[in-house]
N, C-alpha and C positions, 0 to 999 in steps of 0.2 A: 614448492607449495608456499614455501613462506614470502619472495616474492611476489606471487602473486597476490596472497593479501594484502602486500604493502602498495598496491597500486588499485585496492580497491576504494574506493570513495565514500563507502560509509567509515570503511575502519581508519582513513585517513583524518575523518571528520572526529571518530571518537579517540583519535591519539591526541589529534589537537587539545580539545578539550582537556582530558589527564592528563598532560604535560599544563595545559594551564592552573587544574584546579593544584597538582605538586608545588607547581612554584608557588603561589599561593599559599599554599602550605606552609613551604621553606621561608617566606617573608615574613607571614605572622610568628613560625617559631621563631625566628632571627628576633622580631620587633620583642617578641615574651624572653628572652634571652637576655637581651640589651637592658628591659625594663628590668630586672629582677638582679640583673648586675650592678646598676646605676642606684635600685634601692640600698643593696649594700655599701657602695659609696659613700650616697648620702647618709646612711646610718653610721657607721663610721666617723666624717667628717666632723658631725652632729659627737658623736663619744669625744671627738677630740676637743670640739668646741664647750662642750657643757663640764666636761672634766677638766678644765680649765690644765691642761696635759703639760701646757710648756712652762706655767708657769709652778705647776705640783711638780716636775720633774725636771723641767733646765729645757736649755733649746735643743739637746742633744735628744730628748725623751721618742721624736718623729721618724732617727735613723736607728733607734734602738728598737722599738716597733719593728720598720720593715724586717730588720735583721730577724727577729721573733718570729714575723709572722710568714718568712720565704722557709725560714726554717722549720717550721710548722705545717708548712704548704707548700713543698716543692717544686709538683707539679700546677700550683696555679701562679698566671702572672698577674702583673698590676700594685702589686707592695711593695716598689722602690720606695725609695723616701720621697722624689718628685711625685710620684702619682698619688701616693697619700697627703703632700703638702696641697694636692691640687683638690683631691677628695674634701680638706678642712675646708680651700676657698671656695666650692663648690656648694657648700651648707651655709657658707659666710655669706654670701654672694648673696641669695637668693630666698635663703629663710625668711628674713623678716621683710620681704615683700607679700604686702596682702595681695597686689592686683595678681600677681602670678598665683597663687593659690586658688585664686577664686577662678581665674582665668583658666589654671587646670582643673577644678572642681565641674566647669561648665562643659570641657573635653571631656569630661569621664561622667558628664551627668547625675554629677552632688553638686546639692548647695553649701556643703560648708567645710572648713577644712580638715582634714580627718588627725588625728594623732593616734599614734603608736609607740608603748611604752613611755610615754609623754614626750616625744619627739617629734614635730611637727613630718606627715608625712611626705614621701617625694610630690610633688605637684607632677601629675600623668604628660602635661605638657612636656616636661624635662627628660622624661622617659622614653618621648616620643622619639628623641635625638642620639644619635652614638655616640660614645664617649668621647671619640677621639676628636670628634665636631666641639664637644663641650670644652676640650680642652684650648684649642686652637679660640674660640670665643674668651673666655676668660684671659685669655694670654694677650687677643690682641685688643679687645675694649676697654676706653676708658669710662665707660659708665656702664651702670647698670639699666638704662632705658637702650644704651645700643646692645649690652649684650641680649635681651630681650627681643630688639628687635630682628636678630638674624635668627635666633633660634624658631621665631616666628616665620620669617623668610625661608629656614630649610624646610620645617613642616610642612607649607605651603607650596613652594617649588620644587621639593624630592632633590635637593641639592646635596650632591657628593662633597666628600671633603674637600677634593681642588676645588670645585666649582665656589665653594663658602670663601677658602681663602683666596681666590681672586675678587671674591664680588667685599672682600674685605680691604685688599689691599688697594682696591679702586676708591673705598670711602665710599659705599652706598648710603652706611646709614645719613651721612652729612648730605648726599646728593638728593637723595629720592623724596619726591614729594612739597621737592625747595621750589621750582623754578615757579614763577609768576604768570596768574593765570585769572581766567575770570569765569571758573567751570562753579562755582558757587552762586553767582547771580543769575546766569544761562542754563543750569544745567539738574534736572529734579534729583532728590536725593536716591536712593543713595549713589547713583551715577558720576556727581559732582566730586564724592570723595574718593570714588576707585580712580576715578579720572587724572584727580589729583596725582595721588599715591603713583601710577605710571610713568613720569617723567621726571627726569632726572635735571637737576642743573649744577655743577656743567658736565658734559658728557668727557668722554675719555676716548678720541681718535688718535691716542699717538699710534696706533699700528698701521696707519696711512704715510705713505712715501709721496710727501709733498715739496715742491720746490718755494721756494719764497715770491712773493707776490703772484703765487697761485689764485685764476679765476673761479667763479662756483661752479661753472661744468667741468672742470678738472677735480674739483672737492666731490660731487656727485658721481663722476667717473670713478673715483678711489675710492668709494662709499661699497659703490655697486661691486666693484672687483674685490672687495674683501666682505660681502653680504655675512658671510658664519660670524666672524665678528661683530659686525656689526649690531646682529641679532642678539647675541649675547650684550653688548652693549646697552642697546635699547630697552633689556630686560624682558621676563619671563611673559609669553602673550602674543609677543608681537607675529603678524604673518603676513610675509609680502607678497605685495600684489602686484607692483611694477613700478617703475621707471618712468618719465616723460608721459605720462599720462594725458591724453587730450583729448579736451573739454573745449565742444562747440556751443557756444550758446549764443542767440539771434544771428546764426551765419556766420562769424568768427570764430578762431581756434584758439584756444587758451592750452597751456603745458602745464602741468602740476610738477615738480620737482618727482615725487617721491609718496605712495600710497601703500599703504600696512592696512591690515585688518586684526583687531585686539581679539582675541578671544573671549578673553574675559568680561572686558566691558561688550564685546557684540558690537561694534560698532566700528567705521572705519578710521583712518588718521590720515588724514593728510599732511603732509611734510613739506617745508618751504625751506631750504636750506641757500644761506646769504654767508658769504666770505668775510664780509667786512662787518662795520659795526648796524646793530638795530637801527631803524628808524621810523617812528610813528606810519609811515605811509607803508611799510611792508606790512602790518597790520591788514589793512584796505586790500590789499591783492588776496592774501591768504585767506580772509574772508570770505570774497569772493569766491575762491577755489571753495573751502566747506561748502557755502551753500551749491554751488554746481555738482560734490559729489554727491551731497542730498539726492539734488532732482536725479542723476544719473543712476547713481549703483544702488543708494541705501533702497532695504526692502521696509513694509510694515515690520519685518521680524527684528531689525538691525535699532539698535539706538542711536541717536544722532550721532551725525561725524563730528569727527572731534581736532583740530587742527595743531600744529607743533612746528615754529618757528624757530631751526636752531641758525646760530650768529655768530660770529668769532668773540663779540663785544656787546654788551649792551648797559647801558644805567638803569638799575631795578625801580627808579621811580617814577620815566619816561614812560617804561615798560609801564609800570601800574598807570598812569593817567591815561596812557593808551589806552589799555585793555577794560578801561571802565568806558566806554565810548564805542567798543564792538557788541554786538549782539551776537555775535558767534562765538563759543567753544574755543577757548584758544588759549593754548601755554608757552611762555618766550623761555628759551633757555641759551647759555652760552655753549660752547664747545671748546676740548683745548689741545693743542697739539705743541709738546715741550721742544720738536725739533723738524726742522724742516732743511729740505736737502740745498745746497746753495745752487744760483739758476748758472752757472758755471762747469757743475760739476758733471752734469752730462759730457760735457763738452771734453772734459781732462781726460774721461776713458778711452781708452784705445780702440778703435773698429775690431770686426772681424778680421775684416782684410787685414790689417795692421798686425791680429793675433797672428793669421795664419801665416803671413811672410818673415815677422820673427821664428815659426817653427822651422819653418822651410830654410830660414837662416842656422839655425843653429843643427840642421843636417848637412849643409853644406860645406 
């Protein structure tokens, strides 16, 4: 009997469902867990900071604590002496920022900042995030506009712990939003600043197996054959659409390198990607390409295309004189790759052949 229900198609339809609304369930408990954890924290951090702790008690006062408070509470963790040293800079960090207050007050729908026991409250922003995210931010930022800006990033991306500390150790905050572009005089708002915000400069291909005086259909070829990274690369949006792209226009074939669709912006990207260094006249092709994927793909629903020029090299003030002189959408960035294989080294491996008659040798 019970088989049979499980192959009927309503009760299929309504297990789906309660398995979705549970999980559901299980994330917002998870989210009301973490938030209510983090308030303690921050309460905490705040005791240590207003009780001016180390200087009424010595520096010793923070490992005397944990020892209290493990002893007191057994079975709860989190009261080392590091996770409370972390708990003070946690309150340090981020109290006396108004923008993040208000910036949580407008996540949780107050206009102003709430206190408790006269303790400035957690900002719901910061609550949004798991501990362990906050710790690894605090640890690896040197400011507090970058630690701000990934916590922003995880909110917005649903980024796991690895996922933060890779897009950390790559330097997003310093990349994203740098590269040179002329989406503010081409492009309505608010279009021009998400537009922005999407490009990185310089990018990060060292996971590409390149030889030295590698051509750009060999750099597109390694682009393609490592796509998962890449897309992790390109960051959170990106959705590819293909390869050699071609574009007939008055009876001629034109090739686009490389075409993405953003989600976010709605609109497509087109991709020009050059080995060597920029130069004014790639501008002029890559132009061309945007407005051709215009006429071809973009619908009424898509916002205009929007173009991306990566380079191994370029001078950021060529770049801007250029890019005041295009009418199209368009962002130059570098690219960098720390190592590259020497054009030799194919050559020094040994064949198959070569493998298999060494084995055959060492049977005989």
């Amino acid at each position: 009997m019970s088989n049979i229900i499980k192959l009927d198609v309503d009760y299929k339809t309504w297990l789906k469902e309660l398995k979705a609304k549970i999980r559901g369930s299980q994330i917002k408990a998870a989210i009301r867990v973490n938030n209510t954890m983090l308030e303690l924290y921050w309460s905490i951090g705040a005791d240590i900071v207003e009780k001016q702790a180390e200087n009424k008690w010595g520096s010793g006062v923070i490992s005397q604590l944990s020892r209290d408070l493990r002893e007191e509470f057994p079975n709860i963790q989190g009261f080392s002496q590091t996770n409370l040293s972390y708990m003070k800079k946690f309150y340090m960090l981020y109290s006396p920022n108004p923008i993040l207050h208000q910036l949580g007050g407008e996540l949780d729908d107050a206009s102003i900042v709430h206190q408790v026991g006269g303790q400035l409250a957690l900002p719901p922003m910061l609550g949004a995030v798991p501990w362990r995210h906050h710790v690894e931010i605090m640890s690896r930022s040197k400011s507090l506009d970058e630690a701000i800006f990934y916590i922003t990033q995880t909110i917005e991306n649903g980024w796991s712990r690895a996922m933060l500390i890779n897009f950390m150790k790559t330097n997003l905050f310093h990349k994203k939003g740098k590269a040179p572009n002329n989406f503010s005089t081409v492009l309505p708002d608010p279009q021009s600043d998400l537009a922005s915000q999407i490009l990185k400069d310089p990018y990060n291909f060292d996971f590409l197996m390149l030889t030295k005086n590698y051509k750009e259909k060999e750099l597109e070829t390694a682009l393609i054959e490592n796509m998962t990274k890449l897309l992790i690369e390109l960051g959170q949006g990106f959705a590819y659409v293909g390869k050699q792209i071609p574009l007939e226009v008055g009876g001629d074939e034109y090739t686009l390198d490389l075409l993405f669709y953003h989600l976010k912006l709605r609109c497509y990207v087109a991709i020009e990607l050059k080995a060597g260094n920029f130069s004014p006249k790639d501008l002029g092709q890559l132009g061309f390409y945007v407005a051709a994927v215009n006429h071809m793909y973009k619908t009424e629903a898509d916002s205009p295309t929007v173009g991306m020029l990566i380079c191994r090299e370029k001078n950021n003030m060529v770049a801007k004189y250029a890019l005041e002189s295009s009418a199209c959408p368009i962002g130059i960035s570098e690219y960098e790759l720390s190592e590259l294989i020497p054009e030799n080294y194919q050559s020094a491996l040994p064949t198959i052949e070569e493998i298999e008659d060494g084995l055959l040798n060492l049977d005989s």
